[in-house]
C-alpha positions in Angstrom: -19.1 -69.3 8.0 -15.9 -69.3 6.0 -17.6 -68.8 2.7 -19.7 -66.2 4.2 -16.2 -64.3 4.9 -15.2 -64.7 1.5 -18.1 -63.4 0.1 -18.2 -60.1 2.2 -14.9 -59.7 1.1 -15.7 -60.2 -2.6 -18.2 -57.6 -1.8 -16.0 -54.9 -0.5 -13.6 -55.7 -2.8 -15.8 -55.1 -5.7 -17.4 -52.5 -4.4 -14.3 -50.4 -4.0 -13.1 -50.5 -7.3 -16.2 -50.4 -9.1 -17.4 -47.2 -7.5 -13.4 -45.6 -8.2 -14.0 -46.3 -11.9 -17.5 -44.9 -11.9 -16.0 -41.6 -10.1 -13.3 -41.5 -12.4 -13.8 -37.7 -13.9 -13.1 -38.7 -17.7 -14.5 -35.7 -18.9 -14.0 -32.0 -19.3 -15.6 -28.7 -18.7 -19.6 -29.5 -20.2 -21.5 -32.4 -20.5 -20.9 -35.1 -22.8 -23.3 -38.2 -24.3 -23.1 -40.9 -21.2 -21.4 -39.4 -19.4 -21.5 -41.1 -16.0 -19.1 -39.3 -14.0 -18.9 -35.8 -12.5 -17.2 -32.9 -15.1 -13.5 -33.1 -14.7 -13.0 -29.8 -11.7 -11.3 -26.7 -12.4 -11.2 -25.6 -9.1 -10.7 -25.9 -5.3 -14.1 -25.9 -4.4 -15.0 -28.4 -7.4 -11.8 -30.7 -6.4 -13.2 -30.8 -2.9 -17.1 -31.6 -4.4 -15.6 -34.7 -6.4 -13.4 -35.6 -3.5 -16.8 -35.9 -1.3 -19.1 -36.9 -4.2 -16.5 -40.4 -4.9 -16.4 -41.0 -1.0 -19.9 -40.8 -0.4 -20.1 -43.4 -3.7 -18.2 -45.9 -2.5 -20.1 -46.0 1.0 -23.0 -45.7 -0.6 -21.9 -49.1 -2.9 -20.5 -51.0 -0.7 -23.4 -50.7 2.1 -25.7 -51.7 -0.9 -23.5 -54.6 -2.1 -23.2 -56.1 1.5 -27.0 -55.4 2.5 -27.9 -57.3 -0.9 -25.2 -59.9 0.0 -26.3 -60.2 3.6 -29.9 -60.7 2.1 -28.8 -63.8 0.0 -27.2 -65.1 2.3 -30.4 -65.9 4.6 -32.1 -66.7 2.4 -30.1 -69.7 1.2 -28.5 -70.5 4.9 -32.3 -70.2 6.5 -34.5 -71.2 4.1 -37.4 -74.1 4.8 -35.3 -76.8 3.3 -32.1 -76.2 5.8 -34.0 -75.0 8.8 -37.4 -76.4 8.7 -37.7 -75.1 12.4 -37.4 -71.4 12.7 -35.8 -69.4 15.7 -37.8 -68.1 18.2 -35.2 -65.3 19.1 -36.4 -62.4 19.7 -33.7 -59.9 20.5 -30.0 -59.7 20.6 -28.1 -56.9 22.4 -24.8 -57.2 20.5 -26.7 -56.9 17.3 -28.8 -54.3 17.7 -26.1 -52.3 19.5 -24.1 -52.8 16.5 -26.7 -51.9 13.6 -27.2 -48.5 15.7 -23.7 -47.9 16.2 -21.8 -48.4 12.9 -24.8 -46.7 11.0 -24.3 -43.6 13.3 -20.1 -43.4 12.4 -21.3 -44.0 8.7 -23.1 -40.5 9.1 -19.8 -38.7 11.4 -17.7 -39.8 8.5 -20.3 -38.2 5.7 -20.8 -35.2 7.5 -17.5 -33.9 9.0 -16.3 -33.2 5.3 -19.6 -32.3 4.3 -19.9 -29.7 6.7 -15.8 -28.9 6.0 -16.9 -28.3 2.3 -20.2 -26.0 2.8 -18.1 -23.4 4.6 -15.1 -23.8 2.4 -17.5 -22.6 -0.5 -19.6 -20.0 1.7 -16.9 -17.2 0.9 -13.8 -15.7 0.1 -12.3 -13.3 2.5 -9.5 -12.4 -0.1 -11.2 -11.6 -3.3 -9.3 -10.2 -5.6 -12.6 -9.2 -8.0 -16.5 -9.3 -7.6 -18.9 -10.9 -9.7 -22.6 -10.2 -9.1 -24.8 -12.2 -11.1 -28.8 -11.1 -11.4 -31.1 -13.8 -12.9 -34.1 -12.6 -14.5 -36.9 -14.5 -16.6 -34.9 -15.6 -18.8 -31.3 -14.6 -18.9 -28.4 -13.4 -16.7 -27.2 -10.0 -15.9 -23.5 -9.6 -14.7 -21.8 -6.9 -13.1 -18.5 -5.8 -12.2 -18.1 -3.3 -9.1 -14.3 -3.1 -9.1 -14.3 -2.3 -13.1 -16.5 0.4 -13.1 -19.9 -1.3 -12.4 -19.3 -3.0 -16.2 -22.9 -4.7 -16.7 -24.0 -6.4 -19.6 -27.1 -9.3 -20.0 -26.4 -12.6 -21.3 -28.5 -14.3 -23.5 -28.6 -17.7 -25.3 -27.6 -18.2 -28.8 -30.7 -19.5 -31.1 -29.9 -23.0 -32.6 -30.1 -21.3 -35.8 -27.5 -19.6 -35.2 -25.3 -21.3 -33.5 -21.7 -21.7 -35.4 -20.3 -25.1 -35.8 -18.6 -26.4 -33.4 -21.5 -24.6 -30.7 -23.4 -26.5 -28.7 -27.1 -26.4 -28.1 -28.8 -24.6 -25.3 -25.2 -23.8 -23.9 -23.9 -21.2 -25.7 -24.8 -17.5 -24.9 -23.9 -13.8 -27.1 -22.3 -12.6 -23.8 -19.9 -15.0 -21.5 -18.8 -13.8 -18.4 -14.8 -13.5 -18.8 -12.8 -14.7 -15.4 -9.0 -14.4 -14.8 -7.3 -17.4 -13.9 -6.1 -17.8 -10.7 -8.2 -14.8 -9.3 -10.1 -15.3 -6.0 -13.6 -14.2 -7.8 -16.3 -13.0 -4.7 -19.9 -14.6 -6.6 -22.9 -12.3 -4.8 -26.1 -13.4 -6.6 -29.6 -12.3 -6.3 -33.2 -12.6 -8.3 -35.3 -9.6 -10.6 -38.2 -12.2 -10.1 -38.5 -15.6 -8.8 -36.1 -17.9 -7.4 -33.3 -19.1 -9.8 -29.9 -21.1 -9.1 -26.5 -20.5 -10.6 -24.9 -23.5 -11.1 -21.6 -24.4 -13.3 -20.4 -27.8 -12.2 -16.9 -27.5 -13.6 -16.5 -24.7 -11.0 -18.3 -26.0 -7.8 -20.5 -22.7 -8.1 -23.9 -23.8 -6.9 -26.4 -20.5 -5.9 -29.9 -19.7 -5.8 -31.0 -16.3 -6.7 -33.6 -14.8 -4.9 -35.6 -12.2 -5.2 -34.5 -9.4 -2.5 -31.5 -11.5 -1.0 -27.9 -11.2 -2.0 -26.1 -14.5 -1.6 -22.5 -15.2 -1.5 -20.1 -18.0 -2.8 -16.5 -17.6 -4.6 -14.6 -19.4 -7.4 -11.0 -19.3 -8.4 -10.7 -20.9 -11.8 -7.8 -22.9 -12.1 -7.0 -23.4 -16.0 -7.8 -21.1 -18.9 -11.1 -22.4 -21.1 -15.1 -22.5 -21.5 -17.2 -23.4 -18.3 -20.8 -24.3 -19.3 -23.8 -24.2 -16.5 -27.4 -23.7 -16.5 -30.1 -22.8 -14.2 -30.9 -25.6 -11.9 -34.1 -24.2 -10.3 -37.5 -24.6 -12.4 -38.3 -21.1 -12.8 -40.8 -20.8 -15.5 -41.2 -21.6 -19.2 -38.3 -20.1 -20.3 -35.9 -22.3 -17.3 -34.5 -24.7 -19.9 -32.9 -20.9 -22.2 -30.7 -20.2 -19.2 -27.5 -21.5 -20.2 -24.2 -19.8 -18.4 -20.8 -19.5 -20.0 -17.7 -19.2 -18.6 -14.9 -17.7 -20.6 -11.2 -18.2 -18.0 -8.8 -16.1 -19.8 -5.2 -15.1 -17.9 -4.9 -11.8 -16.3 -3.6 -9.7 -19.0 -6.5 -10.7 -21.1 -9.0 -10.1 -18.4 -7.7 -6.4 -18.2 -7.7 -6.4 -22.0 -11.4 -7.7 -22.1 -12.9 -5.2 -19.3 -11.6 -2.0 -21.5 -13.2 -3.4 -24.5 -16.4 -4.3 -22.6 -16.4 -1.0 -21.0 -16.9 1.1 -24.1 -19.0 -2.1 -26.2 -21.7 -2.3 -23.5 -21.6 1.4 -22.5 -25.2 2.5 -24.9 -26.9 -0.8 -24.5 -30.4 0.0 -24.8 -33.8 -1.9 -25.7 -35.9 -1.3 -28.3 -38.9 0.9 -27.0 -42.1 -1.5 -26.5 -40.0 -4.6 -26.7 -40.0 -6.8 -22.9 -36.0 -6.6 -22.2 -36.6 -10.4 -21.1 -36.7 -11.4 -24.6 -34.3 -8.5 -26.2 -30.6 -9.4 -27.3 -28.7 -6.4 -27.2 -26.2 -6.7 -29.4 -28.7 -6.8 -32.5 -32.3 -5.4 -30.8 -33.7 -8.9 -32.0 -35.4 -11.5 -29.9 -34.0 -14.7 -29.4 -35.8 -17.4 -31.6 -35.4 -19.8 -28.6 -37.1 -17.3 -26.0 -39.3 -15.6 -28.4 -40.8 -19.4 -29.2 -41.1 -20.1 -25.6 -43.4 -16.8 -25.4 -45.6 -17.5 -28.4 
């Protein structure tokens, strides 16, 4: 019995700091090559999704290490060898009041801050800007109602064209530009099928769908790039939705919107051309969308 003590505790011991060093957030802002844990958050709402995502871990660890434990253990302790005559119990209360009990506060335990951190992220009721993002097959279409209903589409950068330093089915002509420290109202919504706008740096997680308007809100923390894709299969063109996120402080924002204002005021497509597959800036289609058509 003693060395079955010691071994639970190895367990939970082990289990603990092996699932803090797996949720360690090493790195920054977009993926990286083996990456194993979560993109290091920029802000509340992606604090408070790490905060829940390494509690969840370590639960989820160290019911797995003492289940696994638990199973090694019979099967050395009550093997043929030691107990060549097996019990013929066939109940016991304290047991199985005890395996319906402690699985039960498991759950409380996940869901109280679970349920905390969906309405946390539902919405802002101090925005200080709106954001409304329209996903289309395939690219994004921002708007800005407090600057004048600014609108301009987003579309991702062709590898070929992609300067170095760029990276690969993330980067897009048009970012959108955020202010740091802004309480930014998120209200997304669909041209055609169901989409999601997700940027895991940010805690932003939304589908888009067609003839709803669904709300979230970010406030980004730290000036930078914030990389996201789509994260609902939405055709062939799902994998060319990249999202950028350009956080620049306030007196840039303003400085951006005036220059956006008069640089996106004649956007137009070329006659005959599907405006899925147009890039404004240049009338051309993307060599990454226009392959996915051919």
């Amino acid at each position: 019995m003693q060395l079955f003590r010691r071994l639970v505790a190895a367990v939970f011991l082990a289990a603990t700091l092996g699932a803090l060093a797996l949720a360690e957030p090493a790195f920054a802002d977009f993926p990286r090559n083996w990456q194993m844990g979560f993109q290091a958050p920029a802000s509340p709402t992606a604090v408070q999704v790490d905060w829940l995502h390494n509690l969840v871990l370590v639960i989820v660890t160290v019911i797995t290490l003492f289940v696994a434990a638990l199973l090694a253990y019979v099967i050395w302790r009550y093997s043929a060898e030691r107990n060549p005559t097996p019990s013929q119990t066939s109940h016991n209360t304290l047991l199985e009041v005890a395996w319906t009990v402690v699985p039960v506060l498991i759950l409380v335990v996940i869901a109280i801050p679970s349920f905390r951190l969906v309405y946390y992220q539902d919405r802002t009721t101090e925005a200080d800007l709106t954001l409304k993002v329209t996903a289309h097959q395939w690219y994004w279409e921002y708007t800005y109602p407090d600057s004048e209903d600014l609108n301009f589409n987003s579309y991702p950068i062709a590898p070929e064209d992609l300067k170095p330093g760029q990276m690969r089915l993330l980067e897009v002509d048009n970012p959108v530009v955020l202010p740091v420290g802004k309480n930014v109202r998120i209200l997304t919504t669909s041209a055609d099928v169901i989409h999601s706008f997700f940027i895991p740096a940010l805690g932003v997680h939304r589908y888009a769908i067609p003839g709803r308007t669904i709300e979230t809100w970010v406030r980004v923390d730290r000036p930078g790039m914030f990389y996201g894709q789509c994260n609902q299969i939405c055709g062939t063109g799902h994998a060319y939705m990249p999202i950028a996120v350009r956080a620049v402080p306030e007196a840039e924002f303003i400085a951006w919107v005036a220059d956006a204002k008069q640089r996106f005021a004649t956007r137009e497509a070329p006659s005959g051309t599907p405006p899925s597959v147009v890039r404004p800036a240049t009338g051309e289609q993307p060599a990454v969308l226009a392959a996915v058509r051919d």
